[in-house]
Each structure stands twice: as structure tokens, then as C-alpha cells.
N, C-alpha and C positions, 0 to 999 in steps of 0.2 A: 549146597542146595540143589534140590530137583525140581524141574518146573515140565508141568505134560498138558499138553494140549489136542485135543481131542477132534474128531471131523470124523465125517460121513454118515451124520444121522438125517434124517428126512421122513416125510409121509408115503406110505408102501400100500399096495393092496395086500392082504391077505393071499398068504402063498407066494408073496415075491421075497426078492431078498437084498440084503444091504451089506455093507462091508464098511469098520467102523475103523478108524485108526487112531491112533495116541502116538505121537510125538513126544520123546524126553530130550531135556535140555540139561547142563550142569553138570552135577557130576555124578553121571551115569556111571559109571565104574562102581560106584556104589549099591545100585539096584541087581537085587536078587530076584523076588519073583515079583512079576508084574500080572495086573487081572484084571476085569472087565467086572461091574457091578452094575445093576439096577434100581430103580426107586420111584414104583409108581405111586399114584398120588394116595392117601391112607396109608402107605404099605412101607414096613424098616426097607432099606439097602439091602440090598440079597446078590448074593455069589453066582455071576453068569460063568464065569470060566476063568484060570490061573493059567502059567505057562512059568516055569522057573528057568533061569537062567542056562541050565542042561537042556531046556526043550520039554519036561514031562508035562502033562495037561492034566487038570481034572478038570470036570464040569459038574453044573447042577442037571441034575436027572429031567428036566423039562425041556432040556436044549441039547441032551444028548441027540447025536443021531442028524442034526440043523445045524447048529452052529461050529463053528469048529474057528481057534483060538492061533496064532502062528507070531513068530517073532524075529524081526533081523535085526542082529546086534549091530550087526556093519552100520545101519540105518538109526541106532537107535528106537526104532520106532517098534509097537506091536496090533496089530489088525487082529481083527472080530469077524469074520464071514460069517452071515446068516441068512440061512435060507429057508424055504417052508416058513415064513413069518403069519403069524398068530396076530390075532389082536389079542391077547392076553400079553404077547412080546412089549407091549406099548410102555412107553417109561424111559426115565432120563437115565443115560447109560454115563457110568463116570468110568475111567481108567484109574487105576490106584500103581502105583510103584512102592513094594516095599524093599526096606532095607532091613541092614543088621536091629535095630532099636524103633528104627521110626518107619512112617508110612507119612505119602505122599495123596492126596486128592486132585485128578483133574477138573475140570468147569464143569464137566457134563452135557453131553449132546441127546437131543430130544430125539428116539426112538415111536413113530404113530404109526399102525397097521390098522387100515380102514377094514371091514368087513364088508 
């Protein structure tokens, strides 16, 4: 079992920036690529950024260029830097850990950028 717990979400002004972290627990040795998603309110879960286990990233093209995704394996843990924050950014950020077959959900941390 993997268990991921999430931190460093809060209320930002527009154009500040926040740094989100996910803690994994368990048995980590199992997780390949881990990612960052969103879910504002009306709106499916959408793809903020991946980082696989080598280090590659992709991103959704809205965050390109702001956020940027990083990972220590030492630590277990993977951060979110985001900077230039939008109020369009607003939205609960979850951490996902996948594996071979299955996939993991963290609690999700409240992301607000006032205008």
C-alpha cells in the first residue's frame, strides 16, 4: 500500500507563488510516475504536471513556463512550484502516485488565487 499526503496549499494573490508537496509512505519502491492534478469546482480532474521515476516532466500547456514539477527519491516526497499564479490556478490540487496496475489518490490541498 501507498498512502500520500499533501501540504502547501493556501490563499495567494494573483502573481504570487506557492509550492505544494506530497509525501509517500509504504511501499514506495513501487511507484513509477507520480503527478500533480486539479479539480475546480464544475470542472473533471485535469493533468497539472507528471515527473517519472528517471526525472522526465511533462505539463499541461496552461502551466508551462510557471510551474515547474521536481522529485527526491531520497525523501520520498514530490513538490509543485508555482509561480505567476492565476486565479484560473484556483482548485484542489491532489497528488496521484502511479504504479505498475494501480494508482494511488492523495486528500487534496485547496489551491485560491485572489484577483
Amino acid at each position: 500500500q501507498v498512502q500520500l499526503v499533501e501540504s502547501g496549499g493556501g490563499l495567494v494573490q494573483s502573481g504570487g507563488s506557492l509550492r505544494l508537496s506530497c509525501a509517500a509512505s509504504g511501499s514506495i519502491n513501487s511507484i513509477n510516475t507520480m503527478g500533480w492534478y486539479r479539480q475546480a469546482p464544475g470542472n473533471q480532474r485535469e493533468l497539472v504536471a507528471r515527473i517519472t521515476k528517471g526525472g522526465m516532466t511533462n505539463y499541461t500547456d496552461s502551466v508551462k513556463g510557471r510551474f515547474a514539477i521536481s522529485r527526491d527519491n531520497a525523501k520520498n516526497t514530490v513538490y509543485l512550484q508555482m509561480n505567476g499564479l492565476k486565479p484560473e490556478d484556483s482548485a484542489v490540487y491532489y497528488c496521484k502516485a502511479e504504479r505498475t496496475f494501480t494508482w494511488v489518490w492523495g486528500q487534496g490541498t485547496q489551491v485560491t488565487v485572489s484577483s
